[in-house]
N, C-alpha and C positions, 0 to 999 in steps of 0.2 A: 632244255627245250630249244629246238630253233625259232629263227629271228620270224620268221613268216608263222608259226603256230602262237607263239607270244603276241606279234600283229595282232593276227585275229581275234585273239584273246583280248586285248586293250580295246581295238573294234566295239565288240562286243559287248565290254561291261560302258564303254562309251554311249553307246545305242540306250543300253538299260537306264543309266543314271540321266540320260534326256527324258524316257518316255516317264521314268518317275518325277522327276522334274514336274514334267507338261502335267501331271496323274495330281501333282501336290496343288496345283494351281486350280484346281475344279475338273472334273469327270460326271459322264454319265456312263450307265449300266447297258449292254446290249448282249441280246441271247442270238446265235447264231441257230443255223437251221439244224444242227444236233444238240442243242438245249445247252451249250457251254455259253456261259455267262463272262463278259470279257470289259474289263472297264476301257473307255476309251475318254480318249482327254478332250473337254468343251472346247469346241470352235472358239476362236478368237470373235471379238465386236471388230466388223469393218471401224476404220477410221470414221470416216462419214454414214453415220447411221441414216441410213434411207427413212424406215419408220419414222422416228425423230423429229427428220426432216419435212416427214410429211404431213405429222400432227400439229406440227408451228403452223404449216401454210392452210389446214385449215381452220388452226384459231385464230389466225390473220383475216379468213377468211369470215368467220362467225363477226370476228369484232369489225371488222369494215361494216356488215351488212348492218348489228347491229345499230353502230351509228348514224348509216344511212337513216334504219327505219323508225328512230328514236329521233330522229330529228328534223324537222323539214328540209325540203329539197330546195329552197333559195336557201336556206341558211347553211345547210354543206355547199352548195356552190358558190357562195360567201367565202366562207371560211376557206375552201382550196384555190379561191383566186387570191386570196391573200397569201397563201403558204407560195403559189405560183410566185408573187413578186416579190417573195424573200428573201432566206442567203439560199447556198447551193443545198444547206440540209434540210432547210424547208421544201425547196422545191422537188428534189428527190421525195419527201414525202407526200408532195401534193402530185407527184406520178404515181405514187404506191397508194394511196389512197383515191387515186381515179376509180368512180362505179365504172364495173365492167358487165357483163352479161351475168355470170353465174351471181356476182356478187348482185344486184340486183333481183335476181331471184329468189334468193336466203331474205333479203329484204323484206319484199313485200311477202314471204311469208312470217316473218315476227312481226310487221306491220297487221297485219291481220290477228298474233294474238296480241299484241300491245292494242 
């Protein structure tokens, strides 16, 4: 065999032994428009899942409103002016837990069934 047919050849079972590889780690099944049925390897999880990301901020956002509407409104204004003049991680929480608009509105709708 020559050097350039053997190449190709190592190529090639190189190619296979990845896409099995990828095939061993998770696959789905997908039929092309002549009915050949072709597995192909699961997409990777980005690093930073989006979703994820977005179901924290709005159970951040439930439990803010929550404690707005479960508790009186001088007594959270109490309580964040104290976190205001405390150390740096207090106060960072007494910016995350500032009522803002939406959060206010989640409110005064559990207010309504509390």
């Amino acid at each position: 065999m020559s050097d350039a047919v053997f190449d190709d050849f190592q190529t090639r079972l190189k190619r296979i032994r990845k896409t099995h590889t990828r095939l061993a780690q998770g696959m789905t099944v997908r039929m092309d428009r002549s009915g050949l049925v072709t597995p192909q390897p699961r997409r990777r999880m980005p690093v930073f899942p989006l979703r994820m990301a977005m179901q924290l901020l709005l159970a951040a956002l439930l439990l803010k409103a929550a404690l707005i509407a479960g508790t009186d409104g001088a007594t959270y204004s109490e309580t964040l002016q104290t976190l205001r003049s405390g150390t740096t991680p207090e106060r960072v929480g007494a910016f995350i837990m500032e009522p803002d608009p939406v959060t206010r509105v989640i409110a005064s709708g559990f207010s309504r069934i509390l």
